[in-house]
C-alpha atoms as one frame of an Amber mdcrd trajectory, in Angstrom:
protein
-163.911  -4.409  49.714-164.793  -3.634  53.622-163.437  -6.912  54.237-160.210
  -6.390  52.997-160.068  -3.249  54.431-160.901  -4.757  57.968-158.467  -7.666
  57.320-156.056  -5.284  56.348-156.440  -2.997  59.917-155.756  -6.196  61.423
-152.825  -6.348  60.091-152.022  -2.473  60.463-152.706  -2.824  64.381-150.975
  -6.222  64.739-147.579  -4.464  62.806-147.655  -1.474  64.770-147.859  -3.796
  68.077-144.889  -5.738  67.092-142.803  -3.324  65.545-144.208   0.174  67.115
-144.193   3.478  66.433-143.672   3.941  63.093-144.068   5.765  59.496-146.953
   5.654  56.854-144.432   5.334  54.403-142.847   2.237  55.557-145.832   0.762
  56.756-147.280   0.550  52.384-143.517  -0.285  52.020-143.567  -3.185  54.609
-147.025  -4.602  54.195-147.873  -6.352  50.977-151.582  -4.915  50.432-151.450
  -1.589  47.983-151.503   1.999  49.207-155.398   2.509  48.654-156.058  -0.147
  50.904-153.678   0.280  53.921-154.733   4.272  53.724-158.355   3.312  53.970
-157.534   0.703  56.986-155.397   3.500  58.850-158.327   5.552  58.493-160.804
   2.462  59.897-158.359   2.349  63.153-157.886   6.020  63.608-162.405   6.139
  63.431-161.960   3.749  65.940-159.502   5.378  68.002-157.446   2.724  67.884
-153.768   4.936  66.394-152.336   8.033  67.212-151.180   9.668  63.764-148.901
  12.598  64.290-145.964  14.492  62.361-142.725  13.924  63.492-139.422  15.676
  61.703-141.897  15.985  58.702-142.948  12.481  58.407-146.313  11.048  58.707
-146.257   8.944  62.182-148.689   6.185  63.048-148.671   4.490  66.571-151.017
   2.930  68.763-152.959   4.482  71.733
C-alpha cells in the first residue's frame, strides 16, 4: 500500500509540474488511481513539503513550492 501511495505522489508531483497549479478535484478526476489513494499521496508531498495546498474562490488548490 505505501508503494502505491509513493508511486502515486510521483505522479501527483510530476502532473502538477506539467500542468500547474491546479484543483484536488480535477486532479482524482484526471489521474486514474481512486480518491483514497491520491488523498493519501497529496498528504505524503505536503509531509514533505513538497505542495502548497490553499483555498482559492472556494476550491481546494494544490501547487508546487
Amino acid at each position: 500500500m505505501s508503494e502505491l501511495v509513493g508511486i502515486t505522489a510521483g505522479t501527483v508531483w510530476n502532473y502538477l509540474n506539467n500542468q500547474g497549479p491546479t484543483t484536488v478535484a480535477k486532479l482524482i478526476r484526471e489521474l486514474q488511481e481512486d480518491e483514497k489513494t491520491i488523498q493519501r499521496s497529496i498528504g505524503w508531498l505536503a509531509q514533505e513539503g513538497k505542495i502548497n495546498l490553499e483555498i482559492v474562490n472556494r476550491a481546494e488548490t494544490i501547487s508546487l513550492k
